[in-house]
C-alpha positions as CSV (number, residue, x, y, z in Angstrom):
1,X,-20.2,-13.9,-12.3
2,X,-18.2,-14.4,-15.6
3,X,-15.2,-15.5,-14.4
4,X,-12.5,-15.6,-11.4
5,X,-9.2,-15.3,-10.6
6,X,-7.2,-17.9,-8.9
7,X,-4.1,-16.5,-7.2
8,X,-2.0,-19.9,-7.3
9,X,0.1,-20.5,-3.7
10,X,3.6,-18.6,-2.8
11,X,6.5,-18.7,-0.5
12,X,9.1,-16.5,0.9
13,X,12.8,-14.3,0.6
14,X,14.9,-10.8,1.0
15,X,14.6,-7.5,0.2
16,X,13.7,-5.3,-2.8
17,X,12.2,-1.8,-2.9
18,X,9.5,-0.5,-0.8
19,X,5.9,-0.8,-1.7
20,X,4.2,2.8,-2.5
21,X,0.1,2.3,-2.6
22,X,-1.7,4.6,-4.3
23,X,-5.2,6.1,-3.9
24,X,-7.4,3.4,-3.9
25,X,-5.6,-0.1,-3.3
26,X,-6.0,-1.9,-6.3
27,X,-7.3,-4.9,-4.2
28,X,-8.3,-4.9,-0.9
29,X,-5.9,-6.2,1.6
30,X,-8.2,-8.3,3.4
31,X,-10.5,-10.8,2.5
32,X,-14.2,-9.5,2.2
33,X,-15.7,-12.9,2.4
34,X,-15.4,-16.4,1.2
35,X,-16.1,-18.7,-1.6
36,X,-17.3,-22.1,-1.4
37,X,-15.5,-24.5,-3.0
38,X,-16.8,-27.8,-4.0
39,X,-15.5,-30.7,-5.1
40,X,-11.4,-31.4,-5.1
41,X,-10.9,-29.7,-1.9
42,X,-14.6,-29.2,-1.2
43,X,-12.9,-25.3,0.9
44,X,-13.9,-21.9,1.6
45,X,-11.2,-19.7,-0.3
46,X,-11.0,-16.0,0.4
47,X,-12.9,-13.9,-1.6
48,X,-10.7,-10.5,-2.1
49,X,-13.0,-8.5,-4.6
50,X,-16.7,-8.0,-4.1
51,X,-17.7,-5.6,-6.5
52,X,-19.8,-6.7,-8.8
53,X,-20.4,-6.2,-12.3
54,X,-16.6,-6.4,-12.1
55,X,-15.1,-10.6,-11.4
56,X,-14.0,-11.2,-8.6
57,X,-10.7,-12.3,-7.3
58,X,-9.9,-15.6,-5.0
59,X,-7.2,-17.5,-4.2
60,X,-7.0,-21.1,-4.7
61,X,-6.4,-23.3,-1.1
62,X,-2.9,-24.9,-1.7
63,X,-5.1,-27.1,-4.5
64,X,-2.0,-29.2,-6.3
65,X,-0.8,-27.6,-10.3
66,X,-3.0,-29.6,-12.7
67,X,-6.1,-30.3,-9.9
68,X,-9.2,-30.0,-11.5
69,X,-11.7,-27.9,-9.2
70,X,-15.2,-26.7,-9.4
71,X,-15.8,-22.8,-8.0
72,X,-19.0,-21.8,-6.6
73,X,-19.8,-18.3,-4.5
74,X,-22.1,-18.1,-1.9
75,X,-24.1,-14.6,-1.2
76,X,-26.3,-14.3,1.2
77,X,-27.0,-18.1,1.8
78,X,-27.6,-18.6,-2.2
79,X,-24.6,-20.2,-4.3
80,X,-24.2,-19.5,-8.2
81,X,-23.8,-21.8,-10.7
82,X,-20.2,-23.6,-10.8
83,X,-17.3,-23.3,-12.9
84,X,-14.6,-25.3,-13.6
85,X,-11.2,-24.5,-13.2
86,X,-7.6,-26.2,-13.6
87,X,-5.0,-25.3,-11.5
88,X,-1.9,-24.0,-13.1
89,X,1.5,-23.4,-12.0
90,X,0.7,-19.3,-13.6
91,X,-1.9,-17.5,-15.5
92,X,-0.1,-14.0,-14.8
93,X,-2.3,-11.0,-15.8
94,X,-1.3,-7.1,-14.8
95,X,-4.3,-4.8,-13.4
96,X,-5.6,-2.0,-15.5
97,X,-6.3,1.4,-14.1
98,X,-8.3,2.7,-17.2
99,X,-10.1,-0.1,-19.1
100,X,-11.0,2.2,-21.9
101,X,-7.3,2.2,-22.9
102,X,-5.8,-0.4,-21.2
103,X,-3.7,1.5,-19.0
104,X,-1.8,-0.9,-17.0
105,X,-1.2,-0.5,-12.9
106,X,2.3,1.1,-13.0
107,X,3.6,3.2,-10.9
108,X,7.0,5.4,-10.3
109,X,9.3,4.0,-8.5
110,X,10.7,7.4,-7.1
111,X,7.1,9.2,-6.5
112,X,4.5,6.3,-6.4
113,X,1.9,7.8,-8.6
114,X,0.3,6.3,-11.4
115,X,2.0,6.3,-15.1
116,X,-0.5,7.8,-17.1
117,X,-0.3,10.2,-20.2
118,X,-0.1,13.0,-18.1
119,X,3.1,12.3,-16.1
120,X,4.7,9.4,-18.3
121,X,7.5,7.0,-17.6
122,X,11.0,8.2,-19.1
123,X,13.4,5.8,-20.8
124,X,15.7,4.1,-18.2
125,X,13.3,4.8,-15.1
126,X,12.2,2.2,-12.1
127,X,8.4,1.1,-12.3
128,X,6.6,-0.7,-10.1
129,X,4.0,-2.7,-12.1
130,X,0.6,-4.4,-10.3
131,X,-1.4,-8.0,-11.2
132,X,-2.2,-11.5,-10.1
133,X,-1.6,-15.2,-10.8
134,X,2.5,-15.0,-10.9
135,X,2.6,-18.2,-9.4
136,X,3.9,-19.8,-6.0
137,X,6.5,-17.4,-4.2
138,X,9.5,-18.3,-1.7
139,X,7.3,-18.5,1.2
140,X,4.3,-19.7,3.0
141,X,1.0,-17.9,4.1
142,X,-2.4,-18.5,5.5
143,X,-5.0,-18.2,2.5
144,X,-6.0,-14.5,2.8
145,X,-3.2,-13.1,4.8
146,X,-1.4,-9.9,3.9
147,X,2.2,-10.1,2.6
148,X,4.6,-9.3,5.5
149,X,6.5,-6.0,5.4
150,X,9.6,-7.0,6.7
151,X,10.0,-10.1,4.8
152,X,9.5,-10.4,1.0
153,X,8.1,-13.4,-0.9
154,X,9.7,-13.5,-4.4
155,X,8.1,-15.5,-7.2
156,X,9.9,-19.3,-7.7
157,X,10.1,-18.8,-11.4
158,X,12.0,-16.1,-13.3
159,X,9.8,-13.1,-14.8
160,X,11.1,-11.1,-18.3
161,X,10.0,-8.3,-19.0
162,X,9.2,-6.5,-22.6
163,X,8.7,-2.9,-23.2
164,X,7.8,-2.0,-27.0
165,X,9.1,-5.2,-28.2
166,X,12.5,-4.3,-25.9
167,X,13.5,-6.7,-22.7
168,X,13.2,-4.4,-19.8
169,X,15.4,-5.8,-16.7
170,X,13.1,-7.0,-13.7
171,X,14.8,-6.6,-10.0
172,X,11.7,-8.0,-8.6
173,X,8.5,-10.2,-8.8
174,X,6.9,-11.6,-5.3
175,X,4.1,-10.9,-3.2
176,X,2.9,-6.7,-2.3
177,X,3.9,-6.5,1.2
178,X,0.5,-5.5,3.1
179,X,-2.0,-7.0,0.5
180,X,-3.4,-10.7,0.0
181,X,-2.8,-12.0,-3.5
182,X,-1.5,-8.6,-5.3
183,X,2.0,-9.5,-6.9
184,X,4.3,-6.0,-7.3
185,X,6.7,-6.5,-10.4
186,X,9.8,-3.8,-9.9
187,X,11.0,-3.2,-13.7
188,X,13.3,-0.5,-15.6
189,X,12.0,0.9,-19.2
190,X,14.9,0.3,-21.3
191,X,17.3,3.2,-21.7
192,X,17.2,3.1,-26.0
193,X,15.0,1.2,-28.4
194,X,11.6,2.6,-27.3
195,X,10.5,4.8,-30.1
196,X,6.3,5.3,-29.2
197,X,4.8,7.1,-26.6
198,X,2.3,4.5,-26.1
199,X,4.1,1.8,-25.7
200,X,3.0,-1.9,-24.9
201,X,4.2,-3.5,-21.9
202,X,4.2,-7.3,-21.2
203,X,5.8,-9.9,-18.5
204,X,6.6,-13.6,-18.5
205,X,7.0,-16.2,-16.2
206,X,6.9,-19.9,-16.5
207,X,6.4,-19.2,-20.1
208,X,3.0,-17.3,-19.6
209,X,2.4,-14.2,-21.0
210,X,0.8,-11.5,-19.5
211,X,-1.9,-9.4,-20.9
212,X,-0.3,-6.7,-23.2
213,X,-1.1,-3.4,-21.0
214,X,-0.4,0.4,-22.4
215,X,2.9,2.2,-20.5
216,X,2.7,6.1,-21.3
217,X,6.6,7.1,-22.2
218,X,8.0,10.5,-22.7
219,X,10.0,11.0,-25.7
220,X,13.0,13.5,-26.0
């Protein structure tokens, strides 16, 4: 295992625009196990992603900002080595859906499907985008519970948004309702200023940058 992603706490608030899956869920919405953590809290934390050689994701168990905690996973009665983690308020990071490229996990806000160089995003459209670590939202949940879908758990901190070096306006950042530590970002590509068809897409919050991720764009 060469490394894991801690999903820091949420919390809870109103409404934004629907949730549209698709294919394959990015991460599963239930846990598909449970890591054994020693030390600080000395826990089992969910374990959302299995597959291996990919990292796995888990979620930290209401462990305090700034806690320093060792991580160790258990398979079949065996734990691995541990690693040592601090706990920060965000370490935001937005899936990928093509490695090879670094397509990020966006998605139309109209249709649901992928952005990818084939059916790009247009200037001044909604996009949904897809990651992890945002933070603690506006509500609480049990460690490994789905997001409600009736009630929406919007990050504490504000999120920007930067589309070719352009802010993009964000209506929403909070929990994926139906999935356990997936955060949905709602966004609109600016309207004028994007001049590439491959253009790079980034968020912040609590003054955290996200990975840079490509965001196919048609150009008139």
């Amino acid at each position: 295992i060469t490394a894991l992603w801690c999903v820091v706490r949420r919390r809870r608030s109103s409404s934004a625009p629907p949730f549209r899956p698709y294919g394959r869920r990015p991460v599963p919405s239930r846990p598909c196990g449970r890591l054994a953590a020693t030390q600080r809290t000395g826990l089992p934390a969910p374990l959302l992603s299995c597959s291996l050689p990919k990292r796995p994701d888990s979620r930290a168990n209401r462990t305090p900002t700034g806690a320093k905690v060792s991580v160790q996973v258990k398979l079949n009665g065996t734990l691995s080595n541990a690693r040592h983690l601090t706990v920060a308020p965000a370490e935001p990071s937005i899936f990928l859906i093509n490695a090879a490229v670094g397509l990020g996990a966006v998605i139309h806000g109209k249709t649901g499907a992928p952005v990818t160089a084939s059916d790009p995003a247009i200037p001044g459209e909604a996009l949904s985008a897809y990651g992890t670590g945002f933070g603690a939202v506006s509500g609480e949940l049990a460690d490994g519970q789905p997001a409600p879908t009736r009630q929406l758990y919007r990050c504490n901190a504000p999120v920007t948004a930067t589309v070719h070096g352009n802010a993009a306006s964000v209506s929403f950042c909070g929990l994926a309702p139906g999935f356990a530590g997936l955060y949905q970002i709602n966004f609109r590509v600016p309207s004028s200023g994007v001049v590439s068809p491959t253009s790079g897409l980034t968020f912040t919050i609590g003054g955290k940058s996200t990975n840079l991720v490509e965001l196919p764009i048609r150009m008139n």
